[in-house]
C-alpha positions, 0 to 999 in steps of 0.5 A, spaced: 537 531 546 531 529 551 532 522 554 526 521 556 523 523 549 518 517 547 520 515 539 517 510 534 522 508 530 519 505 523 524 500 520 522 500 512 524 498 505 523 504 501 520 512 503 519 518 499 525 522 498 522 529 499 515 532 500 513 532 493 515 525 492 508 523 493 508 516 489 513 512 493 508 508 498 502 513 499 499 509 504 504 509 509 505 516 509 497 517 510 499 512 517 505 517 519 502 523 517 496 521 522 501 518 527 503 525 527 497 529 528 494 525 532 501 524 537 504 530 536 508 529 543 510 522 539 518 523 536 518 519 529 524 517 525 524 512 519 530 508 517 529 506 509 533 501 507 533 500 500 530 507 497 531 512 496 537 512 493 542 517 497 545 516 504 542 522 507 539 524 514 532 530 512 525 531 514 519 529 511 513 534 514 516 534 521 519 528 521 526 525 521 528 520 515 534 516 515 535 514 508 541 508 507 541 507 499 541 499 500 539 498 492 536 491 495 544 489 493 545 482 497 551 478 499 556 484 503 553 489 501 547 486 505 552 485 511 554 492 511 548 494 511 545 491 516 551 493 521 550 501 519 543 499 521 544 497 528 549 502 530 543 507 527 538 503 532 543 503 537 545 510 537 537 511 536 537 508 544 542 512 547 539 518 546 531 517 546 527 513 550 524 508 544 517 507 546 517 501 540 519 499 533 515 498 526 516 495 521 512 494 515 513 487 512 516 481 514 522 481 510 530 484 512 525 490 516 522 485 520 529 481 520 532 487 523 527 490 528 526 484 531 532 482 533 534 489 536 528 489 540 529 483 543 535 484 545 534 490 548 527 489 551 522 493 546 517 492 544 516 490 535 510 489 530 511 488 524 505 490 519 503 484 514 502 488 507 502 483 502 507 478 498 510 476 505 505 472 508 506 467 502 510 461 502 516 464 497 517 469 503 524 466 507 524 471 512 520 468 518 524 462 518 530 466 518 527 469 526 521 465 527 514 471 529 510 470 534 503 472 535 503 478 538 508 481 534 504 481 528 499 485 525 496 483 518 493 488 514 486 483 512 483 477 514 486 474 508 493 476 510 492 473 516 490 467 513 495 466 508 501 468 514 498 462 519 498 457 513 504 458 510 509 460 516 505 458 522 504 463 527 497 467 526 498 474 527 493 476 532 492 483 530 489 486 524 489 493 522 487 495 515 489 501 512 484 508 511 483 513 507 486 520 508 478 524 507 482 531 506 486 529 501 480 529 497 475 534 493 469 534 498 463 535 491 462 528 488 465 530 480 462 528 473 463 522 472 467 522 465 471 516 466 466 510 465 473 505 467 480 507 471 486 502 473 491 505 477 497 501 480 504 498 477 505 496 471 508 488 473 506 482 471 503 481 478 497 486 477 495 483 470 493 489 466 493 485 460 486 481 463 485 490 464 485 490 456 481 484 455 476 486 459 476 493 457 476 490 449 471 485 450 465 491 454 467 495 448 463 491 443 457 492 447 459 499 450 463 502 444 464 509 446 466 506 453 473 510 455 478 507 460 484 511 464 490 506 465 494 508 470 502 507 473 509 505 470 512 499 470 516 494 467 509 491 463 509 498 460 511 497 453 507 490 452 501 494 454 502 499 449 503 494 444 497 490 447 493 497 446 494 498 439 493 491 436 486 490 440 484 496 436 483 500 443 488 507 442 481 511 442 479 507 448 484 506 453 489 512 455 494 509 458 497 516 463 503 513 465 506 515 473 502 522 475 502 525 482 498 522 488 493 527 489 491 527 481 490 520 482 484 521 487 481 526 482 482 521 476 478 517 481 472 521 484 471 523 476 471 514 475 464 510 474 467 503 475 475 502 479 478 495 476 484 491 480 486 486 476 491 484 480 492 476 482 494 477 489 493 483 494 494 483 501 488 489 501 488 494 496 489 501 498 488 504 492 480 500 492 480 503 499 480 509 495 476 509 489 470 507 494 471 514 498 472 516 491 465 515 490 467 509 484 464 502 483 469 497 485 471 490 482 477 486 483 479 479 484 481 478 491 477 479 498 481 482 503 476 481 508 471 475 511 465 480 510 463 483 504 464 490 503 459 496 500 460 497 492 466 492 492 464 487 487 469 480 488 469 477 481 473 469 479 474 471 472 475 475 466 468 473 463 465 476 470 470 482 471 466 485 464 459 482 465 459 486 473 462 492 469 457 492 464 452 491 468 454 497 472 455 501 467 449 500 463 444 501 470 441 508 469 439 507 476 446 507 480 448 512 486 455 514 486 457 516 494 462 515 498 464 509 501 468 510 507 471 502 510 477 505 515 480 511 516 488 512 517 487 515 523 483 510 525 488 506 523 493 511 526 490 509 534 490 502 533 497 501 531 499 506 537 495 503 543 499 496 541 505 501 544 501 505 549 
């Protein structure tokens, strides 16, 4: 191999098995993918560390995967985990010219990139993506982050990382949408309300229901798509068929990543219930999409277009009402930040 070969290395809890394993992080796929189309001198190689769940080193479009079955067991497995880990990275060194490592979230990736960079002197990042600027998260007290280190994926996150673990990370880098991955003609709209995510307690599609349930009384041809699998997904049937909502609510269980976005460009009003987001992809999405957005969480200081930020169950359904019952709406695109927007300024970090 070429020495002098420029590497990312990208340290990561999970990746997609395969090439047809769209549904496993699709938001940090579009970031490779961008990576690579627009530094195609740069050499990749992603270690996963939990899933998928075989050891095996293969290639993802053009990129080398090292997959180490890790199963988020902890005690001695962790340990032996983490020795296969360094010598990977270490292996890694000898034979290419590491320009940086990536890791997303500051958990056992940031953990094990950090300290392999410092002590072999490269530079590391880590992408704030969520539940990890929290205060349950235990990792930054385990290695402490410094500031110019870290990259939040929303003005919130950066928040929440500063008040919780004490260092304000200095970057934020929002995801973007992949516009090719998209029909370019706006579709009818003949879904009036879509969600889309996991099924865990955490996103709160019980308060999807009650919302849904509540705007039927006022709309009752209104039809809504449930998407996603999950822990929740026999309570939410359940839910179904006790608020009477079998012919309102469909709930399509896990579907391809690419079905996911026609569903969206055909959706009216996107719903994300959910309690905590770092910054949703998926509304990111509905908004190129051409749908109408409405959610708990802000990601970002400013207000974005067609995205409605609502505090309450009561106001999630009168803002969908409203929109639903305004025959004057234009559906259009909102693009807030491209992936490879997002591609560019994640590499000029590293160059």
């Amino acid at each position: 191999m070429n020495r002098d070969e420029k590497m990312l290395v990208v340290l990561t809890p999970g990746f997609p098995a395969n090439e047809v394993d769209t549904t496993c992080l699709p938001m940090q796929q579009n970031l490779i993918r961008s990576l690579k189309e627009i530094y195609p001198g740069l050499n990749i190689i992603i270690l996963s560390f939990q899933y998928p769940y075989f050891k095996k080193k293969y290639t993802w479009f053009n990129t080398t995967v090292i997959s180490f079955d890790g199963r988020n067991k902890g005690g001695l497995a962790r340990l032996l985990l983490r020795r296969k880990l360094n010598a990977t990275l270490k292996e890694i060194n000898t034979t290419h010219k590491i320009t940086g490592l990536l890791s997303f979230w500051y958990g056992e990736c940031a953990l094990t990139g950090k300290r392999f960079a410092d002590k072999n002197n490269l530079k590391h990042f880590c992408w704030i993506l969520g539940q990890d600027a929290g205060k349950e998260n235990k990792y930054p007290h385990l290695i402490p982050p410094k500031s110019d280190e870290l990259i939040a994926l929303s003005d919130f996150l950066q928040d929440e990382f500063e008040i919780h673990h004490g260092a304000r990370p200095q970057y934020v880098i929002p995801a973007g949408i992949d516009a090719k991955q998209f029909n370019p003609v706006i579709e009818k709209k003949d879904i009036d309300i879509l969600a889309a995510g996991s099924l865990i307690e955490l996103k709160q599609y019980a308060i999807f229901l009650e919302v849904v349930a509540g705007i039927k009384k006022q709309i009752p041809p209104v039809k809504a798509v449930l998407v996603g699998n999950g822990p929740e997904k026999e309570r939410l049937q359940t839910l179904i068929t006790k608020s009477g909502l079998e012919a309102t609510v469909s709930l399509a269980g896990e579907l391809p990543y690419p079905e996911v976005l026609q569903l969206m460009q055909r959706t009216k009003v996107f719903l994300h219930p959910s309690s905590y987001e770092g910054f949703s992809g998926v509304c990111l999405e509905a908004l190129y999409a051409s749908a109408q957005v409405v959610s708990f969480c802000k990601p970002m200081k400013h207000d974005i277009e067609n995205w409605h930020i609502v505090s309450s169950k009561e106001e999630m359904k009168q803002k969908t009402i409203s929109i639903l019952e305004n025959p004057g709406i234009v559906y259009k695109r909102v693009l807030f930040s491209s992936m490879d927007g997002a591609a560019r300024k994640m590499m000029n970090l590293f160059l």
